[in-house]
MARKE-138488 format. One record per atom (N, C-alpha, C, CB): residue in three letters; x, y, z. Coordinates in steps of 0.05 Angstrom, whole numbers, plus 5000, padded with zeros to 4 digits. Glycine has a CB too. Layout:
// MARKE-138488
ALAXYZ...
//
This chain:
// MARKE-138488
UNK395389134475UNK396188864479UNK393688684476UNK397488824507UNK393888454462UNK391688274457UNK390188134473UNK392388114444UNK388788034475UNK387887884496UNK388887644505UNK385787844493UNK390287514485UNK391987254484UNK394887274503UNK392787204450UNK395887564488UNK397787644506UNK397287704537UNK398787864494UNK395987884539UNK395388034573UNK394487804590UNK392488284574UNK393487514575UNK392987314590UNK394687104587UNK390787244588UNK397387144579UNK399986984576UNK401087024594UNK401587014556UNK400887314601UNK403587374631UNK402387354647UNK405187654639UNK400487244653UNK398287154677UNK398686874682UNK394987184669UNK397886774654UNK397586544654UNK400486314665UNK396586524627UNK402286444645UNK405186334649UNK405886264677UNK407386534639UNK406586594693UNK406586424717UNK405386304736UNK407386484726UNK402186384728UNK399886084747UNK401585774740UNK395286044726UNK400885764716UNK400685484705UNK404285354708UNK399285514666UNK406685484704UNK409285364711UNK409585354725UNK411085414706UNK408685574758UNK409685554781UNK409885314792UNK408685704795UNK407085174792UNK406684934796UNK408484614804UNK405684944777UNK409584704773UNK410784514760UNK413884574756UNK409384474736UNK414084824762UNK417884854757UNK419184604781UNK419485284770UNK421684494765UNK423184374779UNK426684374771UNK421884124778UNK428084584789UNK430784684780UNK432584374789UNK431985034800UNK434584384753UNK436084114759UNK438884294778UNK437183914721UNK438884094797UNK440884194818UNK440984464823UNK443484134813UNK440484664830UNK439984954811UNK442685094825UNK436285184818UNK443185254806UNK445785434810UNK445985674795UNK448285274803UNK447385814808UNK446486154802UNK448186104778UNK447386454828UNK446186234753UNK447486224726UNK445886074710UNK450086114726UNK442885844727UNK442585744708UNK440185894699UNK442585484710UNK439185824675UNK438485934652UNK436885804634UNK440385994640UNK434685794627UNK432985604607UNK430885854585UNK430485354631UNK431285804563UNK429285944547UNK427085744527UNK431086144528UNK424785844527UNK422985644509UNK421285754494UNK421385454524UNK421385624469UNK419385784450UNK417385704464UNK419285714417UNK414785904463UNK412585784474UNK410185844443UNK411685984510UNK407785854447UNK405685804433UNK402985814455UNK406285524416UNK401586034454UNK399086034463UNK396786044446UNK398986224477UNK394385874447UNK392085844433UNK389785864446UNK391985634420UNK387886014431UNK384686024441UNK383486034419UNK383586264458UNK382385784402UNK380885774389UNK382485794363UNK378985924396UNK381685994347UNK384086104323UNK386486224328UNK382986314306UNK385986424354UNK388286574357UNK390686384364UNK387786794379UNK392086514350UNK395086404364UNK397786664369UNK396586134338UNK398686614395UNK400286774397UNK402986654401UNK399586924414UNK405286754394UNK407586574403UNK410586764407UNK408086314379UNK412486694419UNK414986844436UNK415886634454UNK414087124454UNK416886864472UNK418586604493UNK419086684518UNK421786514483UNK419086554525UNK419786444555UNK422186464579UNK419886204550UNK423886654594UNK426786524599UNK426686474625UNK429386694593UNK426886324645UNK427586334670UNK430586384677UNK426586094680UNK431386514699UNK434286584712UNK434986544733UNK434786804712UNK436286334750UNK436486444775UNK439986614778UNK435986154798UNK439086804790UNK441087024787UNK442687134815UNK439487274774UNK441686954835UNK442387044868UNK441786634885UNK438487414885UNK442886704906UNK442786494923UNK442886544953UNK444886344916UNK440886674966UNK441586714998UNK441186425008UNK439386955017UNK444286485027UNK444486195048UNK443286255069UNK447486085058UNK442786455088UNK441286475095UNK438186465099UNK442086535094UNK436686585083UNK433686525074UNK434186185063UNK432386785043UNK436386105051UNK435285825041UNK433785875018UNK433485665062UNK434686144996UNK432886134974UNK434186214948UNK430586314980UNK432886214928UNK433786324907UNK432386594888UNK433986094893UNK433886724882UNK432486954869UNK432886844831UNK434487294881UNK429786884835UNK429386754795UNK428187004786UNK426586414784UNK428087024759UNK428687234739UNK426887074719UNK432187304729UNK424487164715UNK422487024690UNK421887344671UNK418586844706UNK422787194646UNK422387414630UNK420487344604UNK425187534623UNK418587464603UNK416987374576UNK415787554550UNK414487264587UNK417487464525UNK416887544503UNK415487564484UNK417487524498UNK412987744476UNK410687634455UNK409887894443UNK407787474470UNK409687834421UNK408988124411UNK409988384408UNK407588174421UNK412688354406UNK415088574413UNK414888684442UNK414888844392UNK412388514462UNK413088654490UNK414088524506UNK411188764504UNK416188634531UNK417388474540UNK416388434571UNK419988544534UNK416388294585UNK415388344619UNK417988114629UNK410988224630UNK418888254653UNK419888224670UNK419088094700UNK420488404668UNK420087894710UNK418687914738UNK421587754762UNK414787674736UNK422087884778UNK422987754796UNK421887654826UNK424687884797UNK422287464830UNK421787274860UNK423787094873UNK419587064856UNK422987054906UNK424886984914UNK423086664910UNK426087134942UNK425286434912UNK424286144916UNK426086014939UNK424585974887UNK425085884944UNK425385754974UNK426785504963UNK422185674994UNK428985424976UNK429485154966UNK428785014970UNK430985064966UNK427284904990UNK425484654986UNK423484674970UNK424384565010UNK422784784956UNK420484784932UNK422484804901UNK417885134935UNK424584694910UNK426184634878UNK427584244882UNK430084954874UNK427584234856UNK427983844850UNK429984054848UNK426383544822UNK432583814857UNK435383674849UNK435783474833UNK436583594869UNK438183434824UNK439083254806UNK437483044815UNK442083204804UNK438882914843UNK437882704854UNK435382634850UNK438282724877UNK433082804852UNK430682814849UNK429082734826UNK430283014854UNK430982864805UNK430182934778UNK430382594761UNK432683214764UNK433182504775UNK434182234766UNK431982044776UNK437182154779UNK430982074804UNK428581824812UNK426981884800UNK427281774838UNK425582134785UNK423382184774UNK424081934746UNK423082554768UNK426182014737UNK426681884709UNK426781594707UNK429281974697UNK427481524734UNK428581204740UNK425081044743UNK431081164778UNK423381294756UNK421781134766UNK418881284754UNK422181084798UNK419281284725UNK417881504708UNK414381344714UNK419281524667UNK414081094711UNK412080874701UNK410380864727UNK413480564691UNK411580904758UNK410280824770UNK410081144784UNK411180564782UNK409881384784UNK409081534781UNK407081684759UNK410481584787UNK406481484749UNK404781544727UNK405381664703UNK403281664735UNK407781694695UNK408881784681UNK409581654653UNK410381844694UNK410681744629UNK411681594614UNK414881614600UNK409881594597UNK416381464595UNK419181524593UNK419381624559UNK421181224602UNK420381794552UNK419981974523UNK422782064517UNK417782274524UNK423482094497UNK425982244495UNK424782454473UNK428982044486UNK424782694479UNK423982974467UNK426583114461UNK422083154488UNK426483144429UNK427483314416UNK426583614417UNK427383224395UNK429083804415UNK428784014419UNK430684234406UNK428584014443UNK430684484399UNK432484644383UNK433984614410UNK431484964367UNK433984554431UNK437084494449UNK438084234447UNK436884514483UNK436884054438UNK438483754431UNK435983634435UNK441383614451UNK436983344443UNK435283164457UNK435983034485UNK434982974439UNK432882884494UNK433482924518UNK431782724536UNK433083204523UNK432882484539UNK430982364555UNK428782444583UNK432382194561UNK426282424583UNK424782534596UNK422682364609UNK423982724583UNK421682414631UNK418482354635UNK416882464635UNK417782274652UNK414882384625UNK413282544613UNK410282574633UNK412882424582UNK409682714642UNK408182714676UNK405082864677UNK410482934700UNK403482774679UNK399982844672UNK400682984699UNK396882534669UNK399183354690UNK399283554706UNK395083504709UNK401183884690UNK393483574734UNK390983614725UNK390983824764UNK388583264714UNK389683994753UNK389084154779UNK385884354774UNK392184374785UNK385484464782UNK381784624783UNK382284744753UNK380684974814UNK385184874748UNK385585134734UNK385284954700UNK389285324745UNK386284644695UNK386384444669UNK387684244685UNK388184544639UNK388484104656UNK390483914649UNK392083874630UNK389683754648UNK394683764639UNK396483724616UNK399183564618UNK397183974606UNK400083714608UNK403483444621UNK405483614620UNK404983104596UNK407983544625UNK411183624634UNK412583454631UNK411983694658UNK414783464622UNK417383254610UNK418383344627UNK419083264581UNK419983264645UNK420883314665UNK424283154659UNK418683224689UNK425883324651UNK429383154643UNK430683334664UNK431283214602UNK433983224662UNK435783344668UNK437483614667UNK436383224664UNK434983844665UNK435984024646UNK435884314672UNK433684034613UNK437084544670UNK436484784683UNK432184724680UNK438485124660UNK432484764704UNK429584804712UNK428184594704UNK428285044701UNK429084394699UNK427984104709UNK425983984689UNK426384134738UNK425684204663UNK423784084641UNK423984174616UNK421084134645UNK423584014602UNK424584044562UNK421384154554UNK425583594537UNK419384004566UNK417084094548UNK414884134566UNK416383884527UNK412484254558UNK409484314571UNK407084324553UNK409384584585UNK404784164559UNK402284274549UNK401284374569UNK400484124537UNK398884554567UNK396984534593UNK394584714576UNK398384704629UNK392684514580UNK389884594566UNK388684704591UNK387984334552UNK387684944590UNK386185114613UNK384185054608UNK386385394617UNK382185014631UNK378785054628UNK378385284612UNK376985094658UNK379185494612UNK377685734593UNK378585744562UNK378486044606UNK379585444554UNK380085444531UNK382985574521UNK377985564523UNK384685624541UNK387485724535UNK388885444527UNK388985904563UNK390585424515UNK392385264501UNK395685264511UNK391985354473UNK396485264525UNK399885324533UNK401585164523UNK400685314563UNK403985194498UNK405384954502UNK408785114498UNK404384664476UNK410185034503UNK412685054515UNK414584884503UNK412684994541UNK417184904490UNK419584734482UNK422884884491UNK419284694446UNK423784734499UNK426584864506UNK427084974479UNK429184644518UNK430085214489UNK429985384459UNK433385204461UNK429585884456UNK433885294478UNK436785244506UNK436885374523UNK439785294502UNK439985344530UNK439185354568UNK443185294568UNK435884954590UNK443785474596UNK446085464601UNK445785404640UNK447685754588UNK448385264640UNK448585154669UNK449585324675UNK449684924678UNK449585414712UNK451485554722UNK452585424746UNK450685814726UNK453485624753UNK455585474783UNK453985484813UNK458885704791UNK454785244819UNK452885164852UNK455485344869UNK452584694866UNK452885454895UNK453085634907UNK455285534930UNK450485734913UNK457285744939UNK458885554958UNK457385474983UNK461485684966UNK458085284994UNK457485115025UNK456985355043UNK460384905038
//
C-alpha cells in the first residue's frame, strides 16, 4: 500500500470527523464521494461512503459505517455517534439562511448527484485548512478541501447518497 494511501485511511477520518454534519439523520442514510488525495505529484483517488446503519434510543446514538476505497483496497470502520454531535435539518437550514454571517459563503455546487445549494465554510484547526459546503444532503455536505500542514491535499465531491427512514419516537 502506498504512502498516499496508508495515509488516506488515517487521514479521512481525522480530517471529516470534525466536520461531519448528518442532514436529519436516519437509519438508511447513505452518502458516497469521489475523493482525490495529493502530495506533491502523487495523486491518489477512490471513494468515500458513510452509513448510518443502527439507531440506539437509549445511548442517544447512532451506529455509522465509513467505508473507504483506493487502490483496489477496501477498509471498513464502524463507530458509535452520539446525537448531539450530529446537525439536523433545522440546523443545516440556519447554517444556509445565515451562511454570510458565519463566515461563510452561499455557492450552489454541482455534483455527479445533482446540484445543490450550499455554504461554503472555512475549516482551520493545528492539523490545516480548508472548507466544507455544508447543504441539505445525508451527512450534511456536497463538498471538501482540506490542505494539511504535511502537504496532504484532501478533496471530496458527492458521488450520491440515498435517504433513509427516521427512527421511531
Amino acid at each position: 500500500m502506498s504512502f498516499l494511501t496508508r495515509s488516506f485511511l488515517v487521514i479521512i477520518t481525522l480530517v471529516l470527523a470534525a466536520i461531519f454534519a448528518e442532514a436529519t439523520p436516519a437509519v438508511g442514510d447513505k452518502s458516497v464521494y469521489d475523493v482525490t488525495l495529493t502530495k506533491g505529484s502523487q495523486v491518489v483517488t477512490g471513494q468515500v461512503s458513510f452509513e448510518l446503519t443502527a439507531f440506539d434510543k437509549d445511548g442517544n446514538s447512532w451506529t455509522q459505517v465509513s467505508t473507504t476505497e483506493f487502490n483496489g483496497q477496501t477498509q471498513t470502520q464502524t463507530d458509535k455517534v452520539e446525537a448531539k454531535d450530529l446537525l439536523d435539518d433545522t440546523t443545516i437550514d440556519t447554517i444556509l439562511g445565515d451562511c454570510l454571517s458565519r463566515g461563510g459563503q452561499s455557492e450552489n455546487i454541482q455534483s455527479p448527484a445533482g446540484e445543490f445549494p450550499s455554504c461554503a465554510i472555512p475549516v482551520n484547526n493545528a492539523k490545516g485548512s480548508g472548507t466544507v459546503w455544508v447543504a441539505k444532503v445525508p451527512f450534511g455536505f456536497v463538498k471538501w478541501i482540506s490542505h494539511r500542514r504535511d502537504g496532504i491535499t484532501v478533496e471530496g465531491l458527492l458521488k450520491n447518497f440515498q435517504t433513509g427512514t427516521l427512527p421511531s419516537p
